[in-house]
C-alpha positions as CSV (number, residue, x, y, z in Angstrom):
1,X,120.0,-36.4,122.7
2,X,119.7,-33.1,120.8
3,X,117.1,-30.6,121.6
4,X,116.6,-30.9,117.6
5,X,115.7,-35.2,118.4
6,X,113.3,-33.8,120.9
7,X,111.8,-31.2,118.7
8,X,111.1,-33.8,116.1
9,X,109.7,-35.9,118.4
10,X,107.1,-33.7,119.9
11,X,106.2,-32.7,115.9
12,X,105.8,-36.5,115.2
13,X,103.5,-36.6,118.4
14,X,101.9,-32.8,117.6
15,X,100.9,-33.5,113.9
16,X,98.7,-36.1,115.1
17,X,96.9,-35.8,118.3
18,X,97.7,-32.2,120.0
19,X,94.4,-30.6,118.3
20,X,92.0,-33.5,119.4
21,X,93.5,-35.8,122.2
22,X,90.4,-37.4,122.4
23,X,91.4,-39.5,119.3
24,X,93.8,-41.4,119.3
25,X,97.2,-40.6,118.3
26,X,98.4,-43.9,117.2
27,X,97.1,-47.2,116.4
28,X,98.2,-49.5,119.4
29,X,96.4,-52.3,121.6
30,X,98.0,-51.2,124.9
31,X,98.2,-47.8,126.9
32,X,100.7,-45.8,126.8
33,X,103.2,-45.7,130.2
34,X,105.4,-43.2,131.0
35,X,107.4,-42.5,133.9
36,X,106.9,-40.0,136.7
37,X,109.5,-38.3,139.2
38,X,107.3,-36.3,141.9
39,X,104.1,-37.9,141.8
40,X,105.0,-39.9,144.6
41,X,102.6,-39.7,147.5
42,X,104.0,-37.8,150.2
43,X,102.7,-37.3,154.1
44,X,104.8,-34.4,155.0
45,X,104.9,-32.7,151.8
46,X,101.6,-31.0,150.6
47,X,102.3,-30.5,147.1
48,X,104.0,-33.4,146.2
49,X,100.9,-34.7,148.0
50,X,99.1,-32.8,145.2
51,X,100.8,-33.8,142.1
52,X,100.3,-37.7,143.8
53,X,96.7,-36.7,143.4
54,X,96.9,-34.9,139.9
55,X,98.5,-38.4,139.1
56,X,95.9,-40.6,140.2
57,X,93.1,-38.2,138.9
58,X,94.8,-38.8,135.3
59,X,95.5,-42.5,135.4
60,X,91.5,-42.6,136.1
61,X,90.5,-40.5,133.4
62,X,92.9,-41.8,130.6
63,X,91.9,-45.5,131.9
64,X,93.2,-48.1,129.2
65,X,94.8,-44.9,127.2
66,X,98.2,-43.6,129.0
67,X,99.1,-44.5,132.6
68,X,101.7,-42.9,134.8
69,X,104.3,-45.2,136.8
70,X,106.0,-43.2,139.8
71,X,109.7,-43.8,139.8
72,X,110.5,-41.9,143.4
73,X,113.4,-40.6,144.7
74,X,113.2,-39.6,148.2
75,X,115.0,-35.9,148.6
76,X,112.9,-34.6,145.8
77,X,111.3,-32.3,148.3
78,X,115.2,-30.7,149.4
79,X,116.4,-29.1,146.2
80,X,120.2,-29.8,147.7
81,X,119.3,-33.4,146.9
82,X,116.7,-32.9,143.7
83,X,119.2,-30.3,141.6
84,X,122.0,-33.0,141.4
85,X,119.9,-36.0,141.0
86,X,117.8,-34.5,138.2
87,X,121.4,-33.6,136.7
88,X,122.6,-36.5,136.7
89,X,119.4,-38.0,135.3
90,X,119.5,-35.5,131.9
91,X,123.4,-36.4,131.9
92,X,122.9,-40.1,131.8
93,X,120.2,-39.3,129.6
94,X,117.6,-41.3,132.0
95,X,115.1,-38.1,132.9
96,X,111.8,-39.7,133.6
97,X,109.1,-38.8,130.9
98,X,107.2,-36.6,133.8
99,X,108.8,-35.0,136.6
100,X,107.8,-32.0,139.3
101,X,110.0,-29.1,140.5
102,X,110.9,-25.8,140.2
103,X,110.8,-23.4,137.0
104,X,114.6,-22.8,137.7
105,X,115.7,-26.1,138.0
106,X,114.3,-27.0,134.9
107,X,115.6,-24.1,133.1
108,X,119.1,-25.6,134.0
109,X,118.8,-28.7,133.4
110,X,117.0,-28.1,130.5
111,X,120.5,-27.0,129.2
112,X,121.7,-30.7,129.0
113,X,119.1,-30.6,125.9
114,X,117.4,-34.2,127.2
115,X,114.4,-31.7,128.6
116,X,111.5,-31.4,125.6
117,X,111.1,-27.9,124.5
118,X,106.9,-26.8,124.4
119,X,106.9,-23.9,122.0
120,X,106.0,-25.5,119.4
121,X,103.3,-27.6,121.1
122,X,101.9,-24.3,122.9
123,X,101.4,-23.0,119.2
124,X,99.6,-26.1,117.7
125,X,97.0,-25.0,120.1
126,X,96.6,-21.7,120.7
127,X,93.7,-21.7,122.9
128,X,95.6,-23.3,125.5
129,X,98.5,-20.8,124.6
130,X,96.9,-17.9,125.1
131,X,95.0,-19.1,128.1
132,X,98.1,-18.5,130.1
133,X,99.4,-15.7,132.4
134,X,102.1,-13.3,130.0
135,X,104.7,-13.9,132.8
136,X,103.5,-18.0,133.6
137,X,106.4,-18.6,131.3
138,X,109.2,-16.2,133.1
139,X,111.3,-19.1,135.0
140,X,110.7,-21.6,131.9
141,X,112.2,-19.8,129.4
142,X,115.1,-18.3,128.1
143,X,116.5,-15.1,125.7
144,X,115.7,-17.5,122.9
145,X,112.1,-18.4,122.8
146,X,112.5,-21.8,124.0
147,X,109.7,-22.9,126.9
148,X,111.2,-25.7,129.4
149,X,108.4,-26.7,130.9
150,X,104.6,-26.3,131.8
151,X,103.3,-24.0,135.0
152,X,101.0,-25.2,137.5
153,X,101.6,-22.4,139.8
154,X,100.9,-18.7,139.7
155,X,100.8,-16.8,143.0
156,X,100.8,-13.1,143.9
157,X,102.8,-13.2,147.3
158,X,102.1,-10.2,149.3
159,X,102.5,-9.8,153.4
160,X,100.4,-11.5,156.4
161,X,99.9,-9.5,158.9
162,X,98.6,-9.6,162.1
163,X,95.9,-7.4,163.4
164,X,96.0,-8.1,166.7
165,X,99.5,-7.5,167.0
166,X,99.5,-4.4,165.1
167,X,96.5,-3.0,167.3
168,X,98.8,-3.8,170.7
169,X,101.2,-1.1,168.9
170,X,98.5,1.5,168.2
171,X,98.3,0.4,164.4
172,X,95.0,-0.5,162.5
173,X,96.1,-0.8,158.9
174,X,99.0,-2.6,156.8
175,X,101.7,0.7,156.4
176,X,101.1,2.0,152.4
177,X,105.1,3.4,152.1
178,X,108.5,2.2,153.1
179,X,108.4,5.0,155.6
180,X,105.2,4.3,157.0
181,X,106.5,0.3,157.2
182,X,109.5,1.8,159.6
183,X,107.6,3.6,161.9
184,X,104.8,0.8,162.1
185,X,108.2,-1.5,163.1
186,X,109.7,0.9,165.8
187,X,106.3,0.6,167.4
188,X,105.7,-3.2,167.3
189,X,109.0,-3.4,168.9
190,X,108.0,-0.6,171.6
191,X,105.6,-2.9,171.9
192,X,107.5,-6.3,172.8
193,X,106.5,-7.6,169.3
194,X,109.3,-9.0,166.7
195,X,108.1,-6.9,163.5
196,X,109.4,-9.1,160.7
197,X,109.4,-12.9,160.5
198,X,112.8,-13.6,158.4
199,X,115.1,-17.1,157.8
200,X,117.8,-15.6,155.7
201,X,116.8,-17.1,152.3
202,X,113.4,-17.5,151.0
203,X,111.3,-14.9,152.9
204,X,114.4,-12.6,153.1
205,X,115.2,-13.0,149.2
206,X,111.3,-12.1,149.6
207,X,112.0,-8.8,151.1
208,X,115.2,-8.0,148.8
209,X,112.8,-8.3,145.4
210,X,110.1,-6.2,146.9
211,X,112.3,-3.7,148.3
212,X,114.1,-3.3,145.0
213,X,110.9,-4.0,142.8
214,X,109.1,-1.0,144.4
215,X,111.7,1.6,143.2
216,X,111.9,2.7,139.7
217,X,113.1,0.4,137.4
218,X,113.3,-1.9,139.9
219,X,111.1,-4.4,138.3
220,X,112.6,-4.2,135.2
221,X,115.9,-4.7,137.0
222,X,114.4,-8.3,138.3
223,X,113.2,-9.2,135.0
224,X,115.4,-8.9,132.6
225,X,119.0,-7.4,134.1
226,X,119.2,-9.3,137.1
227,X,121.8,-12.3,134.9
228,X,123.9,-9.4,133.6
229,X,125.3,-9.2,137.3
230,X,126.8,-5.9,138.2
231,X,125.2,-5.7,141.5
232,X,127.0,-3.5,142.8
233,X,126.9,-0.4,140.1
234,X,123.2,-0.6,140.3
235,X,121.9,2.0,142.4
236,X,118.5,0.3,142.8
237,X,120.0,-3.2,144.1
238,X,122.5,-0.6,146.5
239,X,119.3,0.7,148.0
240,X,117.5,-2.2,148.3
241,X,120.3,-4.2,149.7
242,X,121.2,-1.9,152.3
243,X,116.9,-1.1,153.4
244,X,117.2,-4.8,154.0
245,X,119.9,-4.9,156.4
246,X,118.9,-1.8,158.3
247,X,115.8,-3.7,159.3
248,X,118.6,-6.2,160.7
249,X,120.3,-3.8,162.3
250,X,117.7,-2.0,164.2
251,X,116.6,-5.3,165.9
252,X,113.3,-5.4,163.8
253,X,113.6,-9.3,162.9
254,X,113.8,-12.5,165.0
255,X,117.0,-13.5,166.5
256,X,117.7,-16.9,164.5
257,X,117.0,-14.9,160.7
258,X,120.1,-16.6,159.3
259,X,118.6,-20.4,159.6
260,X,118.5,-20.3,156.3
261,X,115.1,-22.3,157.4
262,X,111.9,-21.6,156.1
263,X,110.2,-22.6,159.5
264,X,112.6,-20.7,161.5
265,X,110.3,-17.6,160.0
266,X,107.2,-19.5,159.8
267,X,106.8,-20.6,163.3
268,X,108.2,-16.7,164.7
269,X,104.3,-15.9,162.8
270,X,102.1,-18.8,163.4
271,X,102.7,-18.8,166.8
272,X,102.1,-14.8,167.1
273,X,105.5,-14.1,168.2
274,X,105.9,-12.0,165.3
275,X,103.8,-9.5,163.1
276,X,104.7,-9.6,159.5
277,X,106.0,-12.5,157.5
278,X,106.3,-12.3,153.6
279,X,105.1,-15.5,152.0
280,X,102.3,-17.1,149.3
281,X,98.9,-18.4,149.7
282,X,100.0,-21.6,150.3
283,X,100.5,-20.2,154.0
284,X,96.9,-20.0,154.7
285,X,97.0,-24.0,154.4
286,X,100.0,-24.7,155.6
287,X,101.4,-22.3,158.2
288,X,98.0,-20.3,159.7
289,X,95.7,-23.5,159.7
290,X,98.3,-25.5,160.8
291,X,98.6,-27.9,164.3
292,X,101.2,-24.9,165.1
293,X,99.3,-21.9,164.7
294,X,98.5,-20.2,167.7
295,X,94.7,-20.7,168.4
296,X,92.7,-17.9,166.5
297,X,95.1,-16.6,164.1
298,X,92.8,-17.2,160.7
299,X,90.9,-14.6,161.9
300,X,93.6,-12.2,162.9
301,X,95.6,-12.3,159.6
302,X,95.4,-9.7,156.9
303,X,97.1,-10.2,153.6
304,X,98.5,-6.8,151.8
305,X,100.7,-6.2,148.9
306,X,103.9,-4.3,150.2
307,X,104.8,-0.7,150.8
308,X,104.6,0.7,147.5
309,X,102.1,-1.5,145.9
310,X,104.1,-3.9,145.1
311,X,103.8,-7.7,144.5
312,X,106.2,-10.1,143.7
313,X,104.2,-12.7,140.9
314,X,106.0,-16.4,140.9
315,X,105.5,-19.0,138.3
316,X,106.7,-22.1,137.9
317,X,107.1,-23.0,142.1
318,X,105.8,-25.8,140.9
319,X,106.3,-26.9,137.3
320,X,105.9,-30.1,135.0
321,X,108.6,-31.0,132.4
322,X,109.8,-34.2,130.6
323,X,112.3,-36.3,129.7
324,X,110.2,-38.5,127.3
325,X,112.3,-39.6,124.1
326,X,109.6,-40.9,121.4
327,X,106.5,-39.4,120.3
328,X,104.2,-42.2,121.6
329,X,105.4,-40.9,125.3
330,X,105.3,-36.7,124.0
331,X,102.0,-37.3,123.3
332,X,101.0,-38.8,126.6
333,X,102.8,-36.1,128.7
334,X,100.7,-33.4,126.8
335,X,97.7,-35.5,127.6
336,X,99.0,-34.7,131.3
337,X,100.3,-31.3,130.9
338,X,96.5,-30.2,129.5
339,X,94.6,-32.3,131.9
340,X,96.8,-30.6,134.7
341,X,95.8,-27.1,133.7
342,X,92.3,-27.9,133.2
343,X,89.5,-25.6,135.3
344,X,89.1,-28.4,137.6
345,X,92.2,-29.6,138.5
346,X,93.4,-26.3,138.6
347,X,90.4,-25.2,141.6
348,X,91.1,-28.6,143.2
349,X,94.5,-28.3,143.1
350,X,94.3,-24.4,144.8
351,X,92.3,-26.0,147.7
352,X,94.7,-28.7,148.6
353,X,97.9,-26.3,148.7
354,X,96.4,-22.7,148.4
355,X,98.4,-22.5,145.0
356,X,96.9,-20.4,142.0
357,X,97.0,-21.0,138.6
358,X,98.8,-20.2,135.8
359,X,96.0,-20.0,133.1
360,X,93.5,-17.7,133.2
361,X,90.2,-20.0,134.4
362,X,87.7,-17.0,133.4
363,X,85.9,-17.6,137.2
364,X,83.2,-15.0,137.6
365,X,83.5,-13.0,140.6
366,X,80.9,-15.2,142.6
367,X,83.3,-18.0,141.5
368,X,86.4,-16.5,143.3
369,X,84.7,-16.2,146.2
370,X,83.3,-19.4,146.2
371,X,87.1,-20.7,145.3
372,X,89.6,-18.2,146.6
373,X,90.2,-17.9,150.5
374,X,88.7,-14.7,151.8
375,X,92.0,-13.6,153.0
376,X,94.2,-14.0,149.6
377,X,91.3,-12.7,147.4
378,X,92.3,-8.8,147.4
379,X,96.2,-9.5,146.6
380,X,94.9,-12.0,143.9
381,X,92.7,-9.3,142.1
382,X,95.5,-6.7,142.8
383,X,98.2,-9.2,141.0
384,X,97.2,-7.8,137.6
385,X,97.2,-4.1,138.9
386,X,99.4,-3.4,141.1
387,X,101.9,-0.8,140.5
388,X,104.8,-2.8,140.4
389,X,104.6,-6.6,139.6
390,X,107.8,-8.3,139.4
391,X,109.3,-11.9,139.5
392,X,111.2,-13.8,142.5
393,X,114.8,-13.7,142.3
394,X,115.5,-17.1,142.9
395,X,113.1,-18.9,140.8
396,X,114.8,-16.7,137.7
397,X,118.9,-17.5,138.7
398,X,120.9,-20.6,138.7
399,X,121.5,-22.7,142.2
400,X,124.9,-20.6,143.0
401,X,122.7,-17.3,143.8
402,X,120.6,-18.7,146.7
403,X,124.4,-20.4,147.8
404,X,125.5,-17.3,147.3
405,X,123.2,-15.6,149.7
406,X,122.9,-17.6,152.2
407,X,126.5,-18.0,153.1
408,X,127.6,-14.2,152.5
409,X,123.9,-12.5,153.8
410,X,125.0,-13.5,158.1
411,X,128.7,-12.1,157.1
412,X,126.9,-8.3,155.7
413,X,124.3,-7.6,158.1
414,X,127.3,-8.2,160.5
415,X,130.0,-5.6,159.1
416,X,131.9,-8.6,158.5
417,X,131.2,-7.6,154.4
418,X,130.7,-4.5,152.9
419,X,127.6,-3.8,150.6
420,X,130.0,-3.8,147.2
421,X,131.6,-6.8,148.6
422,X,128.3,-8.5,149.1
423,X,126.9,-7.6,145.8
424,X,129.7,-8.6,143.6
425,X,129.8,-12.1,145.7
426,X,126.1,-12.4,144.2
427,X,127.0,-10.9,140.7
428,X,129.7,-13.8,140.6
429,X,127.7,-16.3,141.2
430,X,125.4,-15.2,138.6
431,X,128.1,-14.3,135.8
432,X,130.5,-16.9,136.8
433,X,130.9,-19.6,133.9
């Protein structure tokens, strides 16, 4: 199937119904039923949890209209099992007409061209268009125009902190510079406190953007140059790189920071071992309210853009795209795709998982504090300010880069790699055809 089959498709579907999906599309006695990858209920997973619930919440509403049939597969939560599997879906050309995952794995797959392309139902409707964030798109989308898939997610990811930790070391407030960070972690660790929560990947890929993104043209850098590779002529990445390891090196993170697992980071925090660790909003719900958390910590946390007022902005964590092959089905994933990005769902959505949105919802300022946790408000008003605002590196690079770093990062921060060595081992994996 050509991306051409799938942009007639979506015009057959568009022409129709896009401007009104109140009325119906197409003359037909039944409801339409399309299939769903990652709407499966979940108990240890909150956000498939959620889209389980988005799923149910749209069956209800479009009652008799369009229904959607869950087709699981059980490692769609572990993207070592959900990259290949979604692969070999587009390749067999058997993609379910809904499915749930990241913004970069749908940007690859979408490659296959059995992934519809949205641009042209995003402009039969501009209001919902322009509703969205300017970078909702960043991890959907590629040099040519083309959008991949719909955002659910849009979160300004700063730094927990916490207070009482920081006042055992003689600090009061979340360090404004990169200098001021050091000092603030040679004195947690005068202190008997670990300074930085870190697993190796996520949070420390967390680190690497901000520490690059706050220098100038840093954030261009992780934007728009960061697929051109050639790490390691770029005096930004050189600096950044090398920051990151020195906070290795002078003992300022936990002992097991090359897990490679999340929760090796998350417990270090939740159980007030350790001061800092980098993460979204989602943490509040998951990680600080959590049966692990050390009793007291909600009220204990702060939540601060890094040194430099900087803030790395993710979309597409979570992100909706389809397989669906006839217009009948097109039509019934929009259905979804608006209903998912609605106000409501949207709020509801953000107090299940602590995920923001993607659109602009135009919530009055008594409205965010009636929706937004207290503790995330301030970074999510500073998300369209800050100084520097910048995407995640992962969420913008194919599957080899997070590969990449995991298995060369342990190998560097030993002197087992230099830093040109390292950064051409990432450029690679990047560049690499």
């Amino acid at each position: 199937m050509s991306v051409s089959y799938l942009t007639r498709s979506v015009a057959a579907a568009t022409l129709f119904c896009l401007s009104n999906l109140s009325v119906p599309a197409f003359a037909r006695a039944e409801e339409v039923v399309i299939t769903c990858t990652g709407c499966e209920d979940s108990k240890t997973d909150i956000f498939i949890a959620e889209a389980h619930r988005m799923k149910e919440a749209f069956n209800a509403a479009f009652k008799g209209k369009y229904r959607i049939e869950e087709v699981p597969f059980a490692g769609i939560n572990d993207m070592q099992q959900a990259i290949p599997y979604f692969k070999r879906s587009a390749s067999s050309d058997s993609l379910p007409d809904l499915f749930w995952t990241s913004g970069y794995v749908i940007a690859d797959i979408a490659k296959s061209g059995r992934v519809v392309e949205w641009s042209e139902i995003l402009n039969s409707d501009p209001v919902w268009r322009e509703s969205f964030y300017p970078d909702a798109f960043l991890s959907l989308s590629d040099g040519e125009g083309h959008k991949w898939g719909i955002p659910s997610f849009r979160d300004a990811i700063g730094m927990f902190w916490n207070r009482e930790l920081f006042a055992k070391a003689g600090l009061q407030a979340y360090p404004a510079t990169w200098e001021e960070l050091l000092t603030a972690c040679a004195k947690l660790k005068e202190a008997g406190v670990t300074p930085i929560a870190m697993d190796g990947q996520w949070v420390t890929l967390l680190w690497w953007a901000n520490l690059i993104g706050t220098q100038p043209t840093g954030s261009e850098f992780l934007k728009f140059g960061i697929l051109k590779g050639d790490f390691s002529t770029n005096p930004v990445v050189i600096e950044g790189t090398e920051r990151l390891k020195k906070l290795h090196t002078d003992g300022y993170v936990n002992a097991d920071a090359f897990s490679g697992d999340f929760f090796s980071a998350d417990n270090q925090f939740v159980t007030g071992r350790a001061a800092m660790l980098a993460n979204g909003p989602w943490e509040i719900s998951s990680g600080i309210k959590g049966k692990n958390a050390v009793s007291g910590l909600y009220d204990k946390v702060g939540y601060s853009a890094f040194p430099g007022d900087g803030l790395v902005v993710v979309a597409g964590t979570g992100s909706w795209a389809s397989g669906a092959r006839t217009p009948e089905t097109v039509e019934a994933v929009t259905a979804f795709m608006k209903f998912m990005t609605s106000k409501e769902q949207q709020v509801t959505k953000y107090k299940n998982v602590g995920g923001a949105w993607a659109r602009k919802l135009d919530l009055s300022d008594s409205e965010l504090v009636q929706v937004l946790d207290p503790i995330y408000l301030p970074v999510f008003k500073q998300s369209e300010n800050a100084a520097h605002i910048y995407p995640y590196p992962q969420f913008l690079t194919p599957a080899s880069f997070p590969e990449a770093w995991t298995n060369n990062w342990p190998a560097y921060v030993q002197d087992r790699m230099t830093t040109t060595a390292f950064l051409e081992r990432l450029s690679q994996s990047i560049t690499r055809k």
